[in-house]
N, C-alpha and C positions, 0 to 999 in steps of 0.2 A: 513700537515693539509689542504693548497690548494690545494691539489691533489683530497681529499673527496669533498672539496664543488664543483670543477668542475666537478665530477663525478657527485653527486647527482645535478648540474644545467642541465648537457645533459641531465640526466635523467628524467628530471622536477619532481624524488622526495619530493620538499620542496614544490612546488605549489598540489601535489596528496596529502599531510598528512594534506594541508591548506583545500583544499577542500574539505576531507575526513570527518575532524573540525564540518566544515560549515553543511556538509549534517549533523551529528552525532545531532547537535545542533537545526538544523531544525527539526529532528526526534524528539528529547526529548522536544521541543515545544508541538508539535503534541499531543506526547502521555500525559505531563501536564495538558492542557488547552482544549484538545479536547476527551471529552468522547466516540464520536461513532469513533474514533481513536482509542480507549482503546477497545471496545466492537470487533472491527472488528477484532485486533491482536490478543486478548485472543479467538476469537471465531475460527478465523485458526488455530492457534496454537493445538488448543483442537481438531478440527477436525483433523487434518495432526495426532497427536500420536494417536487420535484413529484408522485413515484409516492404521498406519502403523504398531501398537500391536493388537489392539481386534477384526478390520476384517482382518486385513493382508493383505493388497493391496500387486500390484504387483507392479515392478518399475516403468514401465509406466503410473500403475494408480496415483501413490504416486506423480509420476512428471505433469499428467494430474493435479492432487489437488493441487499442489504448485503454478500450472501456474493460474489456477484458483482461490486461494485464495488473489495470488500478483496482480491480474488484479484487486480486491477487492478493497486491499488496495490501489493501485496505483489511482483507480477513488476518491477515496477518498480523497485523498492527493491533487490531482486536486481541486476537488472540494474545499475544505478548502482553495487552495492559492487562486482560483476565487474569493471566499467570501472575502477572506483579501485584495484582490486588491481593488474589488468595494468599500466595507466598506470603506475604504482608502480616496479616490474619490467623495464621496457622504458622506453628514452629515443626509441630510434629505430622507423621502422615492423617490423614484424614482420607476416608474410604469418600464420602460426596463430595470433597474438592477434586480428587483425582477423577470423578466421574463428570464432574465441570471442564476441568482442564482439556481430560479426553474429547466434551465433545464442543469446547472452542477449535481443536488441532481438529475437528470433522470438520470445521466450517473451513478450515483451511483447504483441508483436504478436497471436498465440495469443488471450487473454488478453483484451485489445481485440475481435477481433472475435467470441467468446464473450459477452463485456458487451452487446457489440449486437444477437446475437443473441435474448439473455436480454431485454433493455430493447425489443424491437421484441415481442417474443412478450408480455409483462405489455403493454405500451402500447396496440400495434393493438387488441388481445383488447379492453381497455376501451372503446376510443375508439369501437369498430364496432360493442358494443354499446348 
C-alpha cells in the first residue's frame, strides 16, 4: 500500500483529482447562479450538434466552432471572477470598478460577436451551397 501512495505522490495524482474538485466546483457555481453562464453553454452546445448533424461541417470547421465557442465561454468566466473580485473589494459604487467591470463585459462582448461572425461564415457558406 506504500508503494501506491508513493507512486501516485511522483505523480502529483492526489493534487490533479484535488484540483480537478476545485475546477468541477467552480463550474457548477457558474452554471447555478450565473444565467448568461447557462445561456452561453446551451447556446454552444446547440450550435456545435447542429454544425456537426444538419449542416455537416467538416473537421476543421467543427474544430474552428469549438475554438470559438470556448473562447466564448472562457471571456466569460473571466468576466464573472473580475465581478466577484471587485464586488469583494468594494461595498459601495465605485466610478473605476464599474469602468473595470464594463470593460470585462467588452471582452465578452468582443468575443460574442467573433462567434457570430465565425457561426455565419461556416453556416451561410453551407446553407447557399
Amino acid at each position: 500500500m506504500a508503494h501506491n501512495k508513493l507512486i501516485r505522490r511522483i505523480l502529483g495524482l492526489r493534487g490533479f483529482w484535488e484540483s480537478l474538485k476545485f475546477a468541477l466546483r467552480g463550474m457548477l457555481y457558474l452554471f447555478a447562479y450565473h444565467r448568461n453562464m447557462r445561456i452561453i453553454f446551451t447556446t454552444g452546445i446547440i450550435v456545435f450538434f447542429i454544425g456537426l448533424f444538419i449542416i455537416k461541417l467538416s473537421g476543421l470547421e467543427l474544430a474552428v466552432l469549438c475554438i470559438t465557442i470556448t473562447v466564448v465561454f472562457i471571456a466569460e468566466i473571466f468576466n464573472t471572477a473580475i465581478e466577484l473580485v471587485l464586488d469583494m473589494t468594494q461595498n459601495k459604487y465605485h466610478t473605476l470598478i464599474k469602468l473595470i467591470k464594463d470593460i470585462a463585459a467588452g471582452v465578452v462582448l468582443i468575443a460574442s460577436l467573433n462567434a457570430l461572425a465565425v457561426g455565419l461564415i461556416l453556416f451561410i457558406k453551407k446553407l447557399l451551397v
